[in-house]
C-alpha positions in Angstrom: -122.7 9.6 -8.3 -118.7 9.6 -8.5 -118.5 10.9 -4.9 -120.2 7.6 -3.7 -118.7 5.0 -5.3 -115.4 6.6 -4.1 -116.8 7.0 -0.5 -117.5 3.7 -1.1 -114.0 2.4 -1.7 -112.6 4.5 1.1 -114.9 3.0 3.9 -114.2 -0.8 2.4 -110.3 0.5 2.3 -111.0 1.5 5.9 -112.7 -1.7 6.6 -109.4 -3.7 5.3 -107.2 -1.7 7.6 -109.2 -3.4 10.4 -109.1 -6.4 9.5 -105.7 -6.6 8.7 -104.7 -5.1 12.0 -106.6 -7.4 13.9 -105.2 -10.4 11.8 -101.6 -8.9 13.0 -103.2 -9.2 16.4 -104.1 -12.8 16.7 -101.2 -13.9 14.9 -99.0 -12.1 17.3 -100.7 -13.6 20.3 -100.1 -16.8 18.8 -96.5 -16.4 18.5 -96.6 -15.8 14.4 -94.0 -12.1 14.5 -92.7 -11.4 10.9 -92.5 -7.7 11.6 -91.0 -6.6 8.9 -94.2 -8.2 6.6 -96.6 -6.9 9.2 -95.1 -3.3 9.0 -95.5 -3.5 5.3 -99.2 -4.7 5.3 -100.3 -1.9 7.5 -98.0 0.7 5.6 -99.3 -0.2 2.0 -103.0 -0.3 3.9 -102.5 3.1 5.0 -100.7 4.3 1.3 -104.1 3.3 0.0 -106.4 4.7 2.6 -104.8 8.2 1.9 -105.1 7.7 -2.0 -108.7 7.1 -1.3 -109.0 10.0 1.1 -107.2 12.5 -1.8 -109.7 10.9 -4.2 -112.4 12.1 -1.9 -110.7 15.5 -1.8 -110.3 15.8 -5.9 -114.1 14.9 -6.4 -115.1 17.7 -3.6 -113.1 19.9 -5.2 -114.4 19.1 -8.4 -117.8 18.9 -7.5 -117.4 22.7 -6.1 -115.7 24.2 -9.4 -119.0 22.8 -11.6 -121.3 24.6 -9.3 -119.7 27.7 -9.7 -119.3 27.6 -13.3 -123.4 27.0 -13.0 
């Protein structure tokens, strides 16, 4: 059950990487460039994406060590 709340989390995390890259989009079209703030957005969206992803890996890996002990 842990596996798929933190599946989860990493396709919502995913689904915020979208969005906030298409935000940076339309603002840049419009003329709105704080690069420095949009670098940071996508690089603290992309931190958390590979938390979530090594979250994913730690509960696999988990998973696969009770099985064996079974």
């Amino acid at each position: 059950m842990g596996l798929g709340y933190i599946m989860m989390g990493l396709f919502v995390t995913c689904m915020f990487v979208i969005f906030d890259t298409q935000l940076i989009i339309e603002q840049s079209e419009r003329g709105i460039r704080p690069v420095a703030g949009h670098a940071m957005e996508l690089f603290m969206n992309l931190f958390r994406l590979f938390m979530k992803i090594l979250q994913v890996l730690q509960e696999l890996q988990n998973e696969d060590k009770r099985k064996r002990k079974k």
